[in-house]
C-alpha positions as CSV (number, residue, x, y, z in Angstrom):
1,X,-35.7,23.1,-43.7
2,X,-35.7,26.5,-44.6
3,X,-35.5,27.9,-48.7
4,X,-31.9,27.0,-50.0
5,X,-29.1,29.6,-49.9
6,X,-27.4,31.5,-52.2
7,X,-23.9,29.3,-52.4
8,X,-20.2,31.2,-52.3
9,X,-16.8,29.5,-52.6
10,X,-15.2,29.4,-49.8
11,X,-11.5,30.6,-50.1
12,X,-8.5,29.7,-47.6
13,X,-6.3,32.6,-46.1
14,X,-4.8,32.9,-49.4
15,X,-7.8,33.7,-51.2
16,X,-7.6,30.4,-53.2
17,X,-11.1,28.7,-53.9
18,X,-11.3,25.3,-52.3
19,X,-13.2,22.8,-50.1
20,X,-11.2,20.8,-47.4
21,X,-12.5,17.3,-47.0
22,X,-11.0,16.9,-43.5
23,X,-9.8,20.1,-41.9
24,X,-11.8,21.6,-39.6
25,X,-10.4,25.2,-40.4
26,X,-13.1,28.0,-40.3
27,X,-14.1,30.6,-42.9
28,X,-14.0,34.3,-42.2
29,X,-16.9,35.1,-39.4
30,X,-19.3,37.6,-40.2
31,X,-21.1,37.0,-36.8
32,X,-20.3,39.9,-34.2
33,X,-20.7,39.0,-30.6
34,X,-22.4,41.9,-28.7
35,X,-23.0,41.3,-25.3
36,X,-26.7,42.7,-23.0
37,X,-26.9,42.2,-19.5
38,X,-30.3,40.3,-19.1
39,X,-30.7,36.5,-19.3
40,X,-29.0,35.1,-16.5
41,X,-28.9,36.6,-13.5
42,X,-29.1,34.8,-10.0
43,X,-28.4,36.0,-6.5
44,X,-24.5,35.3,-7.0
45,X,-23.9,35.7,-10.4
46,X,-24.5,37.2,-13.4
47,X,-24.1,35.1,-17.1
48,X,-24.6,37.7,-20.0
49,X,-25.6,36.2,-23.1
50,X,-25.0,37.8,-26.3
51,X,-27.7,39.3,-27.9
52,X,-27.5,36.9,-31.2
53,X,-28.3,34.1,-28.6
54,X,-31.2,35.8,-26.9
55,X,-32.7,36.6,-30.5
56,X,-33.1,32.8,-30.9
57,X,-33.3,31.5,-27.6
58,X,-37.0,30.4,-28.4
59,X,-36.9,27.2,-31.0
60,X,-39.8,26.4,-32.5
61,X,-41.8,24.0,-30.1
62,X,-39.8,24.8,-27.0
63,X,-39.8,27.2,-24.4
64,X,-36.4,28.6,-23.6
65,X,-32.8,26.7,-24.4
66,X,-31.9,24.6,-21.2
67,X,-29.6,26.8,-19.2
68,X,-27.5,26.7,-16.3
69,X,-27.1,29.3,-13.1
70,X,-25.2,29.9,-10.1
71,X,-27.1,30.2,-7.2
72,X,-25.6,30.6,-3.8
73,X,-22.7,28.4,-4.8
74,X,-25.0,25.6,-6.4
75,X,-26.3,25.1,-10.0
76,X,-29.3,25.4,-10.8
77,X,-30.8,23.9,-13.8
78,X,-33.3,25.4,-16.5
79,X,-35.0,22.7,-18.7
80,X,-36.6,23.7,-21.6
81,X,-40.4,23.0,-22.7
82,X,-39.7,19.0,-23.2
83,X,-37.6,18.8,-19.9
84,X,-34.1,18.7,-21.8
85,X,-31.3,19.8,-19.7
86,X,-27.7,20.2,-19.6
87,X,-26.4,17.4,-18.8
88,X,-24.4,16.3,-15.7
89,X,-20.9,15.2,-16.5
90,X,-20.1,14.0,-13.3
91,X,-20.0,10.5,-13.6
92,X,-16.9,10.3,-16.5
93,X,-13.6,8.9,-15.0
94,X,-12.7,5.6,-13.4
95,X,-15.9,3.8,-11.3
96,X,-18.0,6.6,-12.3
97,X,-15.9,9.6,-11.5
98,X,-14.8,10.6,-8.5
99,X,-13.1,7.4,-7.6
100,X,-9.0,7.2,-6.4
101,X,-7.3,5.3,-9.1
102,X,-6.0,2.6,-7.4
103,X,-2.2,1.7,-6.4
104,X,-0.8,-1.4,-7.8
105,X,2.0,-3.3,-5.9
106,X,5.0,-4.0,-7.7
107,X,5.0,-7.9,-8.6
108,X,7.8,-8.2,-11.5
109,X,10.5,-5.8,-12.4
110,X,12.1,-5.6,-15.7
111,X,15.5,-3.8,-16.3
112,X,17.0,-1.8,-19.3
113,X,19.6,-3.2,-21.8
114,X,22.0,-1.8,-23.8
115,X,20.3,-3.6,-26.9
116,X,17.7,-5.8,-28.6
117,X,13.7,-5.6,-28.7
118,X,12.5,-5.6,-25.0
119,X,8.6,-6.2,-26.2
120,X,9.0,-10.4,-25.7
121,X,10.7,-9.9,-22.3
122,X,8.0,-6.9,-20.9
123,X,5.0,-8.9,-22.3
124,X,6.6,-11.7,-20.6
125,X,6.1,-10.1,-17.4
126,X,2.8,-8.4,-18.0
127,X,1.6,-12.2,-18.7
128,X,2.8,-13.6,-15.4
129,X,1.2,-10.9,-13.6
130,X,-2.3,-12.1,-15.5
131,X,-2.1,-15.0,-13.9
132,X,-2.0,-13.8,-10.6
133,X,-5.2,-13.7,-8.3
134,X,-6.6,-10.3,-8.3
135,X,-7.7,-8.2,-4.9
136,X,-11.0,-7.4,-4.0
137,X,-10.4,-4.2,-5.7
138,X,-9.7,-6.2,-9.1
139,X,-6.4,-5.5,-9.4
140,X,-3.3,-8.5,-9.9
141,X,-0.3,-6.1,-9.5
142,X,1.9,-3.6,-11.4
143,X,5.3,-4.6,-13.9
144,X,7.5,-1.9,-13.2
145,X,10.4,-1.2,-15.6
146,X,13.4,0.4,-14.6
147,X,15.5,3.3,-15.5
148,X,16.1,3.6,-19.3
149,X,15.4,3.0,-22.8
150,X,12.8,-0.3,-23.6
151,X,12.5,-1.1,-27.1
152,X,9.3,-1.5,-28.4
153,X,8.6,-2.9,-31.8
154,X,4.9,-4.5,-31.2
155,X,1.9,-3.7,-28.9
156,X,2.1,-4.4,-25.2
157,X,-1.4,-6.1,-24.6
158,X,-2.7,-5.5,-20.6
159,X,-4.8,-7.9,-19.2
160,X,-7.6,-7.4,-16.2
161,X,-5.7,-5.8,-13.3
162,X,-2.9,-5.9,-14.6
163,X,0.0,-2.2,-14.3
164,X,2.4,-1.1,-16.4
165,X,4.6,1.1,-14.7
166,X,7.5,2.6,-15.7
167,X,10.4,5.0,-13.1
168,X,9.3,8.6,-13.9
169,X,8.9,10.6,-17.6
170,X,12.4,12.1,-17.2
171,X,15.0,10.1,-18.4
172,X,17.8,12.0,-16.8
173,X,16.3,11.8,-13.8
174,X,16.4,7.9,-14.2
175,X,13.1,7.6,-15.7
176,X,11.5,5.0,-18.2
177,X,11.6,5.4,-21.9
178,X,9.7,3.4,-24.7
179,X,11.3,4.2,-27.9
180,X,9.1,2.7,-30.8
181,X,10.4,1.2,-33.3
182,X,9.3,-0.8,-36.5
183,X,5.9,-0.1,-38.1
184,X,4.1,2.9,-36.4
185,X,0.7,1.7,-34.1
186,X,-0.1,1.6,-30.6
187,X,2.8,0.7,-28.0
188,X,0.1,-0.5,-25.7
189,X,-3.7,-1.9,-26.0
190,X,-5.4,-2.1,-23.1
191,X,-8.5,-4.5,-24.1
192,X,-10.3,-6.2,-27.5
193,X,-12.1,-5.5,-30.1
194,X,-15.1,-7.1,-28.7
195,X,-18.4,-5.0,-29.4
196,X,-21.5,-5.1,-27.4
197,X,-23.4,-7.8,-28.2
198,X,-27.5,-8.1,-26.8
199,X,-28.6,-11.1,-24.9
200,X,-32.1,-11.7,-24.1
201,X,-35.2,-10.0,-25.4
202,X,-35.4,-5.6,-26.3
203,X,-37.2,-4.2,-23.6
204,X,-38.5,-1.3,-25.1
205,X,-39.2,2.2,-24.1
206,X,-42.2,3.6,-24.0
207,X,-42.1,7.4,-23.1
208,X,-42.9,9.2,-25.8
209,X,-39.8,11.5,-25.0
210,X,-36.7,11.0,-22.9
211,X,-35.2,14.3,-22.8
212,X,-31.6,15.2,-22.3
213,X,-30.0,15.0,-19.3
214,X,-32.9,12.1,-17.8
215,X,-31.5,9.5,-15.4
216,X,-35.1,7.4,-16.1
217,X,-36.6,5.4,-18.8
218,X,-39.7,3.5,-18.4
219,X,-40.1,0.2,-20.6
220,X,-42.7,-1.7,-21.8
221,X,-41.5,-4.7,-19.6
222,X,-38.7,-4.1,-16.7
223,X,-39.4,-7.4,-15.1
224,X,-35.7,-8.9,-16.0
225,X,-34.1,-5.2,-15.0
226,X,-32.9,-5.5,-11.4
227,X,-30.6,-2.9,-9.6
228,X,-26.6,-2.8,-10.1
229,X,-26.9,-4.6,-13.5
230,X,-25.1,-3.0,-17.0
231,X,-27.2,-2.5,-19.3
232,X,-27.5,-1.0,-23.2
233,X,-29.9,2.0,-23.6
234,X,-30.3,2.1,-28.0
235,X,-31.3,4.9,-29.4
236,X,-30.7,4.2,-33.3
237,X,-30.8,6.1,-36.1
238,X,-33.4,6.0,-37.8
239,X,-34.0,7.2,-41.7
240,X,-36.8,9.3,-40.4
241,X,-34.4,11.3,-37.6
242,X,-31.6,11.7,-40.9
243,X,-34.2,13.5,-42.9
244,X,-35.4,16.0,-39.9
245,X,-31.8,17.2,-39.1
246,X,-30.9,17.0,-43.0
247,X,-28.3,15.0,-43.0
248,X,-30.0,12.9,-46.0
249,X,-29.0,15.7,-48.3
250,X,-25.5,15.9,-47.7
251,X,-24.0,15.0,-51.2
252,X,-23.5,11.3,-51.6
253,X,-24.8,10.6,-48.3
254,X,-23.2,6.9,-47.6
255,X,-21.9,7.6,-44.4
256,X,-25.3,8.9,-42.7
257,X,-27.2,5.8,-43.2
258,X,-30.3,3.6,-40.5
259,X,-27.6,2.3,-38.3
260,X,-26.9,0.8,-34.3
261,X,-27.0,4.4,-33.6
262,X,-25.8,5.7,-29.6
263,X,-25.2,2.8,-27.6
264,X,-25.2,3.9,-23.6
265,X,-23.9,1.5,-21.3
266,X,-25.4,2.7,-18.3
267,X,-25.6,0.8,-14.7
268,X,-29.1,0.1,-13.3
269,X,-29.0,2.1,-9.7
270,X,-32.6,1.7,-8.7
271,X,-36.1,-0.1,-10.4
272,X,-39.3,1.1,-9.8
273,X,-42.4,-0.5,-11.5
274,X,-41.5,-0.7,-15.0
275,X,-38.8,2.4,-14.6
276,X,-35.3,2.5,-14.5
277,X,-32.8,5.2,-12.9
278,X,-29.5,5.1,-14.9
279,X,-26.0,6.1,-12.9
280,X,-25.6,8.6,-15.9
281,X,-28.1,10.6,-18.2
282,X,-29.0,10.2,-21.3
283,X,-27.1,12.7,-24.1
284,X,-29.1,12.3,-27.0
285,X,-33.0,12.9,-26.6
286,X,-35.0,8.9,-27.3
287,X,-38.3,10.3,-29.5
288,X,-41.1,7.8,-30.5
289,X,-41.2,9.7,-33.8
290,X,-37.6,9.0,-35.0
291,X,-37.6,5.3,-33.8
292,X,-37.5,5.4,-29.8
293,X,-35.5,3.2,-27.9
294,X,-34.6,0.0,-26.0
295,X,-32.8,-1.5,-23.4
296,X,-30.5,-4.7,-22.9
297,X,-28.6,-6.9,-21.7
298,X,-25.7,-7.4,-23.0
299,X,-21.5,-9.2,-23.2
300,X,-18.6,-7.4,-24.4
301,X,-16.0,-10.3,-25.7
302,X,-12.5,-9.5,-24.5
303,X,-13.4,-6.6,-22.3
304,X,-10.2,-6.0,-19.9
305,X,-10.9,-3.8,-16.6
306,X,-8.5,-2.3,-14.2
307,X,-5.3,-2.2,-15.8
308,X,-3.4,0.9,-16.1
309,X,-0.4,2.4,-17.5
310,X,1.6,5.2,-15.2
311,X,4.4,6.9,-14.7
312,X,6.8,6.6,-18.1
313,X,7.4,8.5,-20.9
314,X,7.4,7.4,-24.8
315,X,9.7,8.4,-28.3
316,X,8.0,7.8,-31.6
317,X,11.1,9.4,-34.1
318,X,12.0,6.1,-35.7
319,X,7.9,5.7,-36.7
320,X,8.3,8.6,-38.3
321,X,11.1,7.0,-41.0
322,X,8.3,4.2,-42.1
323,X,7.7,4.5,-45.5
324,X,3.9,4.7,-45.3
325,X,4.4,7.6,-42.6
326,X,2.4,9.9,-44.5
327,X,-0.6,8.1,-45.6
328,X,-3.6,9.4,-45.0
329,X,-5.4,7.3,-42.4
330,X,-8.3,6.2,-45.4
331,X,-5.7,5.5,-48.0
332,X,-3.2,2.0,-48.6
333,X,-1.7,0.5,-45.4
334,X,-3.5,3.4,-43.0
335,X,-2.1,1.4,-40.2
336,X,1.4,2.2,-40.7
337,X,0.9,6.0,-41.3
338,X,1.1,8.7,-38.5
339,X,-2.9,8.2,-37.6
340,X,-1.4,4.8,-36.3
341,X,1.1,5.9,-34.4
342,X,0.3,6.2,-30.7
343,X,0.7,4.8,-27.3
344,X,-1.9,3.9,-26.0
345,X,-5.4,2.5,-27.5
346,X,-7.9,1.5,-25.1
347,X,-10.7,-1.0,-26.5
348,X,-13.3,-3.1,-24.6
349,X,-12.2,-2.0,-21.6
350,X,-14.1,-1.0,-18.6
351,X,-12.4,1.4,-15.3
352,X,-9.2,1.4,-16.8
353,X,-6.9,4.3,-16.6
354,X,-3.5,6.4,-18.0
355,X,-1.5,8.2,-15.7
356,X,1.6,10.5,-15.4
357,X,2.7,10.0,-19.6
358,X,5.0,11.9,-21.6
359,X,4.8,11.1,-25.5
360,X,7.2,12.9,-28.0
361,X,7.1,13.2,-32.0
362,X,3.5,10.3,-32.0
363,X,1.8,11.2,-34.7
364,X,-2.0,10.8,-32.8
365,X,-1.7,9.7,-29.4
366,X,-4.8,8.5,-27.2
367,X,-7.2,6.4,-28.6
368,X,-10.4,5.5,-26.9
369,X,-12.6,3.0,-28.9
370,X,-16.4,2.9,-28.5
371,X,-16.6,-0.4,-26.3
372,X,-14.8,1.7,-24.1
373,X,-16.2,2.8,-21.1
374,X,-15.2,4.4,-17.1
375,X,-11.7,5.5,-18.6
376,X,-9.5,8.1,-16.8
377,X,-6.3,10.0,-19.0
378,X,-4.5,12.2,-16.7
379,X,-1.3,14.3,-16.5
380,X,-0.5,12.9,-19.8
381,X,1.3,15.4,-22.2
382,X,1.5,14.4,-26.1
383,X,4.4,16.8,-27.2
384,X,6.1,17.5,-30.5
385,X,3.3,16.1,-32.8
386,X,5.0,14.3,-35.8
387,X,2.4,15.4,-38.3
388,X,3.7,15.3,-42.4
389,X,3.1,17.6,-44.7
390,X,-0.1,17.9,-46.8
391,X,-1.7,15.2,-44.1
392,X,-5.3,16.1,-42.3
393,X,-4.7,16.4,-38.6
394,X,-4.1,13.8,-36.6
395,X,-6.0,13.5,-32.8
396,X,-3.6,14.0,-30.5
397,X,-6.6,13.1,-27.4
398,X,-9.9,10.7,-29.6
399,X,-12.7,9.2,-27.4
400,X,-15.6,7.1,-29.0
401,X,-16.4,5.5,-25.4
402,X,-18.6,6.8,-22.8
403,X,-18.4,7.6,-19.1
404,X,-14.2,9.1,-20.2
405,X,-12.2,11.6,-18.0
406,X,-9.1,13.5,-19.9
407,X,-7.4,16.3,-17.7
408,X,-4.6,17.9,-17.4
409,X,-3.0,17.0,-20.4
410,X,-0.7,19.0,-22.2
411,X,-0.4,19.1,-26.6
412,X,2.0,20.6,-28.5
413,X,2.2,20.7,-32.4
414,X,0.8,22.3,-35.4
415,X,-2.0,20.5,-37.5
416,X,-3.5,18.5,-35.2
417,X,-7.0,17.9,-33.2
418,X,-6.5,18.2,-29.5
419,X,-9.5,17.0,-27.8
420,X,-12.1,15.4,-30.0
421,X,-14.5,12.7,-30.7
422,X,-15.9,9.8,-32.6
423,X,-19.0,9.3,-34.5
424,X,-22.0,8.4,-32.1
425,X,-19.9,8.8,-28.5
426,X,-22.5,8.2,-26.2
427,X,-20.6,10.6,-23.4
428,X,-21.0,11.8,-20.8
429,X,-17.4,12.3,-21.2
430,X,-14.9,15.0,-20.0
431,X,-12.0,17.0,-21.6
432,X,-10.5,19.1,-18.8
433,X,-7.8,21.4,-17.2
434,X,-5.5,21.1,-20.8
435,X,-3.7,22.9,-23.0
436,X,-2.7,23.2,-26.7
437,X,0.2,25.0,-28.1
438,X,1.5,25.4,-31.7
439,X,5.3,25.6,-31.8
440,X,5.5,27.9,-34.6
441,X,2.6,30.1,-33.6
442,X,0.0,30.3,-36.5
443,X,-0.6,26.2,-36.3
444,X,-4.1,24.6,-36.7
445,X,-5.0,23.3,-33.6
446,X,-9.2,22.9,-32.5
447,X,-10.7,21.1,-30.2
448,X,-15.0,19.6,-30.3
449,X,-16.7,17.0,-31.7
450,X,-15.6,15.6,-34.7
451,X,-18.5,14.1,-36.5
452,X,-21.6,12.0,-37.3
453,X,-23.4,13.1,-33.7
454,X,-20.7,12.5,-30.6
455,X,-23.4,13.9,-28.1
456,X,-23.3,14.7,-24.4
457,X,-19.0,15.9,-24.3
458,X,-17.7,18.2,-21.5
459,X,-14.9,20.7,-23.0
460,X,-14.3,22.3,-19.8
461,X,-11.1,24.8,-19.0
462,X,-9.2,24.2,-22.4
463,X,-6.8,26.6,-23.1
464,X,-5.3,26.4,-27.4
465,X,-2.4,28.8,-28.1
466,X,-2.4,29.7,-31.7
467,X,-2.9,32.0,-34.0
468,X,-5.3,29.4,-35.9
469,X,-6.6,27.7,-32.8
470,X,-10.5,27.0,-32.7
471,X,-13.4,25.2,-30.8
472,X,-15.7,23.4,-32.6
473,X,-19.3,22.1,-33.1
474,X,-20.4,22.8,-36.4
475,X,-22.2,21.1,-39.4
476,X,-19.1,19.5,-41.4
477,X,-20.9,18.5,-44.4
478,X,-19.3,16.4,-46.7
479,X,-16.2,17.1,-45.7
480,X,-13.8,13.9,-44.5
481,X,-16.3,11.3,-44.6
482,X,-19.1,12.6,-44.8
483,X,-19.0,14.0,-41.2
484,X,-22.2,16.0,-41.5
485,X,-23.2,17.3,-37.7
486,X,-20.3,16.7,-35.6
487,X,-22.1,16.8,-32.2
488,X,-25.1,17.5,-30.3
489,X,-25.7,18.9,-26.6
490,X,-21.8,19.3,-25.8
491,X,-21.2,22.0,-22.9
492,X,-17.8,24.2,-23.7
493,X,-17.2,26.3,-20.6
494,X,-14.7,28.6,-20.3
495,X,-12.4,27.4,-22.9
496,X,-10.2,29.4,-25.1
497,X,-9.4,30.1,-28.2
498,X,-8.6,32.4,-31.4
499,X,-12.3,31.9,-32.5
500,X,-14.9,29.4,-32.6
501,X,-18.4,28.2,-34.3
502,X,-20.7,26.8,-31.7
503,X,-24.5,25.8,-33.7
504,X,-27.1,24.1,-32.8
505,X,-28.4,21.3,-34.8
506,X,-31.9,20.6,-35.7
507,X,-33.7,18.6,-32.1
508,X,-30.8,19.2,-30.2
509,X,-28.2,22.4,-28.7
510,X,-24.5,23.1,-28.4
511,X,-23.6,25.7,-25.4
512,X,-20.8,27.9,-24.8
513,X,-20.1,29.2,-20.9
514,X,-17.7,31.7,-20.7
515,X,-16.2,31.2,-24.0
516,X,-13.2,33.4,-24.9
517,X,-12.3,33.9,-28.8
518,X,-13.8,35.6,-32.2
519,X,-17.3,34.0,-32.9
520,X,-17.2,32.9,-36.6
521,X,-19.0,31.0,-39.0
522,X,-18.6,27.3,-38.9
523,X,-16.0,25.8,-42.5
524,X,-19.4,24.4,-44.4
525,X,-21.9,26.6,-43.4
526,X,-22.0,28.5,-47.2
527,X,-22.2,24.7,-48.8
528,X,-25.5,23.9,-46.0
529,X,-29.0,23.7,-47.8
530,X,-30.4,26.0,-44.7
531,X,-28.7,28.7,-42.7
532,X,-27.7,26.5,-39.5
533,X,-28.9,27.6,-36.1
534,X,-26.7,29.5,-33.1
535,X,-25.5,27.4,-30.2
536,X,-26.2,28.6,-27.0
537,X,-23.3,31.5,-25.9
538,X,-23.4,32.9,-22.6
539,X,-20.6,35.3,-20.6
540,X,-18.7,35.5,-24.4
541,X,-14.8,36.8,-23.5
542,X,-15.9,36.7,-19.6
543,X,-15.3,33.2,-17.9
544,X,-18.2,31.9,-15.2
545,X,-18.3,31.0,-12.0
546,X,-17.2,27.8,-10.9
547,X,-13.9,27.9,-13.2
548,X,-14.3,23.9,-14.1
549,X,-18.2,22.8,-14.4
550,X,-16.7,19.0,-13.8
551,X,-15.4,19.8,-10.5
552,X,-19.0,21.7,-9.9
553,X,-20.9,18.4,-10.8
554,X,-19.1,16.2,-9.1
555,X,-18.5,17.7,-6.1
556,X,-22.8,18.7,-5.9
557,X,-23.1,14.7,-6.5
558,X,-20.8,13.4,-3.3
């Protein structure tokens, strides 16, 4: 790493000296954005990339930083030196993206009443339907409630195939509402906590490098590989990887420690020799020097698979009246504290989806764990935002999983995280067509990765309406948990925003199409040992051609 830096406190609008632990609110920028025409032009388009970008576009080692043109309505890819590209987000959503989500017939009905908890009598309902034989498609059948007001005081648990369906998100129109009551959590849970657990022998790989955005990986032994199998690709971290992108000097350093690492559940499509082509790239480069890789088999105990919930709308007011509202989510009881309060959390769970929701005054939202994989959110809007005072925002949209599809949702509230991710998210995964608003105005709301190395994430045609509104992929630090590098190799394209802080973290690249905002400096960068490295920004204030780079990748794949 480069010769330490001169350290200045950092100072919040007020001018008042201070470190957040949590918030991912920026310091002043002192980076300009100029723009040159030069680096990207093609015979239908012209990218400009500002000139900061250009100055570093050669890392040490590499050629150029993998970049993307349009040419004659297709994209056309630039690997770098080591054959790392931008990734193709394509296959994110239900089935692999691309897929219809399926239409459950209605089985059982449950009706409103004028009183008492509703949980025992619509779990009741959701059970029966579990025990139903499932189509070919995998699906049993779909509960539907009826007009009204459902009381909810515990977690609606889906099983395999099994819909949850309510009669529209407008109540006076004579749709469904969940009203939550009792301790604040998840209304519904689709799937365990099951993690992924290896059976048989490591096959291990042997390329020296597996670059971003490869679909191939050739092992030592592929003799037990055979096409349309799951597998586990591991890439884990490794002591030696935390010391070259410096996270083994972050201050107390517990929560960057040789762990699992980046787990990628990725489907076998073809075997040739002692090579395997993956249905989805790989978002994290798999280097012999920092550990390499392997590949698996493996189970996932209490994994649920297409079940949905559609068409209903939710009211979290009475969670907001618990006691233990306003804990933060680390502190005593953190399950009964607005962090907890959402409705839905998908676990192990595999092509599962949310469709058509309208959530008001949750304090998160949408929770997708890391055994989660093939997950669509859609339509869903997550309005009014109950978040206390003095609390560190909430997610309104969190993904750990992989292969996860989020578009055209709506947020509204101030102090919150709109789209984000969890520590070690495999991805590819896909925030799309969305907005943010801030009631008041002057709100924090941001959108990116949200720490410890969530690689290979999509924020594609976001739109965040406030004064203090930001995208994100930065070097945290210590602040929360020791967050340290939030992400690696996540595409923003044509997003929006009052400013942003896209870097680039040592082995890997951030890159910003069509980005529209003030470019500052990322909240830690005066604490960081070494002046971090510039994400890749091209067409700044200017959106790109295609408008949604999802829509581009998927419809080149069909």
């Amino acid at each position: 790493m480069s010769a330490k830096r001169t350290k200045k406190p950092i100072t919040d609008r007020k001018g008042k000296q201070g470190k957040g632990r949590h918030s991912r609110t920026m310091s002043a920028g002192r980076i300009t954005a100029a723009c040159a025409v030069a680096a990207l032009a093609t015979t239908t388009v012209v990218w400009v990339q500002s000139d900061e970008q250009a100055a570093q576009a050669t890392q040490p080692g590499t050629a150029k930083v993998p970049s993307l043109a349009l040419v004659d309505g297709k994209l056309s890819y630039t690997p770098d030196a080591s054959k790392n590209r931008i990734p193709d987000f394509s296959s994110a959503g239900y089935k692999g993206g691309g897929v219809p989500l399926p239409n459950a017939a209605v089985v059982a009905r449950v009706d409103a009443r004028s009183s008492g908890d509703d949980t025992p009598r619509i779990q009741a309902a959701l059970d029966s339907t579990a025990k139903l034989k499932p189509s070919a498609a995998g699906v049993r059948g779909a509960v539907l409630l009826g007009p009204g007001k459902f009381r909810v005081t515990a977690s609606l648990k889906l099983a395999s195939g099994v819909v949850l369906r309510g009669s529209g998100t407008d109540l006076a129109k004579g749709g469904t509402v969940l009203v939550a009551q009792g301790t604040p959590g998840s209304l519904i849970t689709i799937g365990g906590d099951g993690a992924y657990t290896r059976t048989g022998k490591r096959a291990t790989i042997v390329d020296a490098y597996v670059p971003v955005g490869a679909t191939k990986v050739t092992l030592e032994d592929a003799s037990s590989f055979k096409a349309g199998e799951r597998i586990v690709v591991q890439r884990p971290t490794t002591q030696a990887w935390i010391d070259a992108i410096g996270m083994n000097e972050i201050p107390g350093g517990e929560s960057w420690k040789p762990n699992s690492g980046i787990l990628a559940v990725r489907t076998v499509a073809a075997v040739s020799g002692r090579t395997l082509t993956l249905d989805a790239p790989i978002t994290t480069a798999i280097e012999t020097k920092y550990g390499g890789g392997t590949a698996w088999h493996y189970t996932l105990d209490g994994q649920v698979t297409h079940a949905g919930v559609e068409n209903l709308a939710a009211d979290a007011d009475k969670f907001t009246e618990h006691a233990d509202y306003g804990r933060p989510e680390g502190g005593k009881n953190k399950d009964a504290g607005a962090f907890a309060s959402r409705l839905v959390t998908i676990g192990a769970a595999r092509d599962v989806w949310v469709k058509d929701v309208k959530l008001n005054r949750f304090g998160s939202g949408f929770y997708v764990n890391d055994n989660a994989s093939r997950v669509t959110i859609e339509r869903a809007a997550d309005l009014n935002m109950a978040v206390p005072d003095g609390l560190a925002p909430p997610p309104a949209f969190m993904v750990g999983g992989q292969q996860v599809l989020v578009r055209d949702t709506t947020v509204t509230g101030d102090r919150v995280h709109a789209w984000t991710t969890q520590a070690f998210a495999a991805g590819p995964n896909v925030f799309t067509r969305s907005t943010a608003t801030s009631p008041s105005g002057h709100g924090q709301i941001d959108a990116g990765p949200h720490m410890r190395w969530a690689s290979g994430t999509l924020y594609d045609q976001l739109t965040i309406n406030s004064t203090d509104s930001a995208v994100i992929a930065a070097n945290a630090w210590d602040g929360g948990t020791g967050h340290g590098w939030q992400g690696a190799n996540n595409m923003f394209w044509n997003t929006k925003a009052a400013t942003y802080a896209i870097l680039a973290p040592p082995t890997a690249n951030n890159w910003a199409y069509g980005i529209t905002g003030k470019r500052v400096e990322g909240k830690h960068d005066d604490d960081l040992p070494s002046t971090p490295a510039l994400g890749t920004v091209v067409s700044p204030g200017k959106p790109v051609t295609p408008a949604s780079l999802y829509e581009q990748q998927l419809s080149e794949r069909r």
